[in-house]
C-alpha positions, 0 to 999 in steps of 0.5 A: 786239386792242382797238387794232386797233377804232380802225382797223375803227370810222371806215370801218365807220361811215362805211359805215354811213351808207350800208348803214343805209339798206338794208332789214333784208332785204335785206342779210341776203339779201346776207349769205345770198348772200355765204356762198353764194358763198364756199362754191359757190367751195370746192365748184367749186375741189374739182372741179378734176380734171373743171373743168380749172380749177385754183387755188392756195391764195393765188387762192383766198384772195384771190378769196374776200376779197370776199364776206367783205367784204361780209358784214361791210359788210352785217352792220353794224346800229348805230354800232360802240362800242370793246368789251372783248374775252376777253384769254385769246383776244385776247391770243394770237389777235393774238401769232398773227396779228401774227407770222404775218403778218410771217413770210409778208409777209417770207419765202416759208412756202408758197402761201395763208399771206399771206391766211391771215395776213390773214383772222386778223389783219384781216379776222376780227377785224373780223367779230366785231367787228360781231357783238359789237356785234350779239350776235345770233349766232343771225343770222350762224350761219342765215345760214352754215348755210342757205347750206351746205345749200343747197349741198349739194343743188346738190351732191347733184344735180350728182352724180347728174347728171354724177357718178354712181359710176363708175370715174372717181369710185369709187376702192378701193370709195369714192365721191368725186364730182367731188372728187379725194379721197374724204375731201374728200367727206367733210368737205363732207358732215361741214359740212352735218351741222353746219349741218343739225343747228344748223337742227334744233335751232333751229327749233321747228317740223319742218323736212322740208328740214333733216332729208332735207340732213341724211339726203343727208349722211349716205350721202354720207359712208358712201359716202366712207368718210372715218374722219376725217369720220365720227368728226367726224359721230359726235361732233356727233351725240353733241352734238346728243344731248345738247343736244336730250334734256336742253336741248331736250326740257325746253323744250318737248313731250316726245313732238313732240321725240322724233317728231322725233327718231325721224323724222331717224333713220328719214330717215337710215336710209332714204335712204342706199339710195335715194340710193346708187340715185340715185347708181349709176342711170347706172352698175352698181353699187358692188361692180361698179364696184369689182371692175372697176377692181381687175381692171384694176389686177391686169391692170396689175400682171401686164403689168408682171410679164410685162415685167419678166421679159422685160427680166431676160432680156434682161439676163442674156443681155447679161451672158452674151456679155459673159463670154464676151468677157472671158474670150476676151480674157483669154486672148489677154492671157496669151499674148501676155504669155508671148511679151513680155519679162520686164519687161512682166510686173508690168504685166499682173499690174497690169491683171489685179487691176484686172479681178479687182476689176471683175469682183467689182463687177459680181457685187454689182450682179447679186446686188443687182438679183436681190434686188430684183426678188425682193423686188418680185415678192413684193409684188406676189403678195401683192397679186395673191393679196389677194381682191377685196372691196367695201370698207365704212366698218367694214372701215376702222375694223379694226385686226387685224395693223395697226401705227399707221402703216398703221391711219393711212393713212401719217400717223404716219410724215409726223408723225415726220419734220416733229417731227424737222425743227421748230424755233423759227424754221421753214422756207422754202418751199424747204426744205419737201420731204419724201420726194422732191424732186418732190412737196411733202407737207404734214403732215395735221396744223394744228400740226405743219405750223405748227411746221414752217412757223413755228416752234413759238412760233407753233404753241403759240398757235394750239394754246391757241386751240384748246384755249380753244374746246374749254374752251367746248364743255365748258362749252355742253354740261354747265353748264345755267347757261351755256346758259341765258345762251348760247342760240346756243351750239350751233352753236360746239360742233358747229362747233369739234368737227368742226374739231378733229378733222378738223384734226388727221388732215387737210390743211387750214389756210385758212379762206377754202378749207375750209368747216368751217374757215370754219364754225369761224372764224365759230362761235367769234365768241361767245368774243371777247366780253368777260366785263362785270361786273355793276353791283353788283360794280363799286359794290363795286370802287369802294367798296372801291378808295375805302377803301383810298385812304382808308386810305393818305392818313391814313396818310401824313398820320399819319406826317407829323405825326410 
């Protein structure tokens, strides 16, 4: 990874020459607004069933290139030094891009993987090089996290305006919004948690705009009822516990922190009804609108009931004549072979066997059908005689008569089939089919699907990547020495825990296509520094590597005068 430094250096600094003379300011509003971009490009892409307009993975991965370019022109401050970085991330970090990025150059993995591969390998790399030169990480985390916010509002307000709960944006009893996929709501709402909760904890003052994005986000994710995005939002809300009674409050006034505290809370409480009001003022309310698209969807079911009878009705009527037929002309064949000689006889014994098996065959395929539709009408009184209720956010979390595949939501059945078909060198875009033929499913699960995709090698490394930065959230949030040297070490644990964990439930993969994904890119920018050693311990070093030198010349020489 060092190596590649000598590639970033020379053009970053001849940049250098001309972005230093832009004000301070402005190239932070430039940055501000890049993030902007990158994230109002996720949020547009996520509306593509009301857009119309769609992109693929590789698009979006190659559009959303040029912000991040600029982020990193604008956010070069001095002249770039050579550091040296954590080998226990650089090492793996670049095994992983270097192959991956050979794997997807040369071989079709999947659409988004090229730029995938070289976001990992170039393009961040460059960024935390900058900022480790900078080492004001507290700028590149504002800046992210008032750019989400931002967002969100905008969000919030176009839902209200244009998306209000619906039959077209509630689906079982959940809101999504413009999205497709209520849990897509969800991580949005879980990344402004995030960066709501870094903008709290960091200001000294109350901020009223942080904590009410903070509340919108909040019933945003209750009405989506994501169980992935709310144990994410759970666990970060721990975080921000911890950090602000034991870190925070000992740093400042006890009793303004816990008004502030007691205050986010009580936003948190009172918005979610008025915000589910604003949200339904268009519209009737939840529990209507749920009923409603479950009555239709029983009416549906019933119709196809109905049809369903009319055409085995149908059916046993056709094979009704065509008993009747065969018969008939069995009987004509057995007359007329009586009349015909004595030599044509083995011949009709021939056809009759072969008709006797016929008929067995067509007796199978009766029995079978009738199974079958036996069976599917079961289902569907089962389903039909469910009661209608509105679905909540606790009803999800119950696992009363529920095995692990359906408390997963079909999860742990698509985990099953990928680990039995990985391998150490992976597979082709073509051979990535599972289920049926028509629909390419991915495996809701970032490792799995690069085992399958890449290899297990590949997903091995990207796995201790993930372990390592879950190692410095433990470290940020229970070793006071640790933070005492890293103030801006919040929002990396807040970030890392939410990919973590929406990670291994989800779909997602690309970072310039999921904002927490690129929230976890840019939080673990602090761990590629590398660990310096104190100038008296490298006084130590060298007098204790000049005694050992010493100590082997007279030595040498004792044993050549020997």
């Amino acid at each position: 990874m060092e190596l590649l430094q000598f590639l970033y250096i020379v053009p970053l600094n001849l940049a250098y020459k001309v972005t230093g003379k832009i004000p301070v300011k402005v190239r932070y509003g430039i940055i501000g607004g890049s993030f902007f971009v990158m994230i109002a490009f996720f949020l547009f892409c996520y509306s593509f069933p009301h857009t119309k307009v769609r992109f693929d993975y590789e698009q979006e991965g190659w559009l959303n290139m040029i912000p991040l370019g600029l982020i990193i022109l604008m956010s070069v401050d001095r002249p770039l030094k050579v550091l040296r970085w954590n080998p226990m991330l650089g090492i793996p970090w670049a095994i992983y891009g270097i192959v991956s990025f050979i794997v997807s150059l040369f071989f079709d993995i999947g659409p988004g993987f090229l730029p995938f591969s070289v976001c990992v390998l170039f393009l961040f790399p460059c960024l935390y090089l900058v900022w480790n030169n900078r080492q004001d990480y507290d700028t590149l985390f504002a800046l992210a996290s008032k750019a989400m916010v931002v967002n969100l509002l905008i969000f919030f307000v176009i839902s209200i305006l244009f998306y209000p709960m619906s039959e077209e944006t509630v689906t079982y009893g959940r809101y999504m919004s413009s999205t497709a996929n209520p849990n897509t709501l969800g991580t949005i709402a879980a990344s402004s948690i995030t960066c709501c909760l870094y903008l709290i904890f960091q200001n000294k003052r109350p901020v009223p705009l942080y904590m009410v994005t903070c509340a919108i986000a909040s019933s945003m994710l209750i009405l989506s009822e994501s169980r992935t995005s709310f144990i994410s939002a759970f666990l970060q809300l721990g975080l921000f516990l911890i950090f602000y009674i034991f870190r925070y409050m000992k740093e400042h006034d006890w009793l303004k922190t816990m008004i502030r505290l007691c205050l986010l809370l009580l936003l948190v409480i009172t918005f979610f009804p008025i915000n589910t009001a604003l949200l339904s003022e268009k519209s009737d309310s939840v529990a209507d609108v749920t009923q409603v698209s479950k009555q239709e969807e029983q009416e549906s079911e019933n119709t196809t009931k109905a049809d369903r009878k009319k055409e085995m009705a149908k059916a046993n009527k056709k094979q009704g004549d065509n008993k009747d037929k065969k018969e008939k002309r069995s009987t004509r064949t057995e007359q007329k072979a009586e009349r015909n000689k004595v030599g044509q006889k083995e011949n009709l014994t021939a056809r009759n066997q072969e008709k006797g098996k016929n008929k067995a065959g067509q007796n199978e395929k009766r029995e079978k059908q009738k199974n079958k539709t036996e069976q599917q009408e079961q289902e569907e009184q089962q389903a039909s005689t469910s009661p209608i209720q509105e679905q909540t956010i606790l009803d999800r979390f119950q696992t009363s008569g529920m095995d692990w595949n359906q408390l997963s939501s079909g999860r742990l059945g698509i985990w099953i089939a990928y680990l039995q078909a990985t391998s150490w060198k992976g597979h082709l875009e073509e051979e990535i089919i599972v289920g049926d033929e028509d629909y390419r499913m991915w495996a809701h699960n970032v490792i799995i699907e690069l085992a399958y995709r890449f290899g297990i090698g590949v997903a091995l490394l990207y796995l201790f990547i993930m372990i390592y930065s879950g190692v410095y959230v433990l470290k940020s949030t229970f070793s006071k020495k640790f933070y005492e040297k890293n103030r801006y070490c919040f929002f990396p644990a807040i970030a890392i825990t939410s990919f973590c964990v929406i990670s291994m439930l989800e779909m997602v993969m690309f970072p310039l296509e999921r904002d927490f994904v690129l929230l976890w890119f840019i939080g673990i920018t602090p761990l590629f520094q590398g660990i310096e050693p104190h100038k008296g311990q490298r006084k130590k070093h060298r007098k204790r590597l000049y005694r050992i030198l010493k100590y082997k010349w007279r030595k040498r020489r004792r044993e050549t005068a020997v």
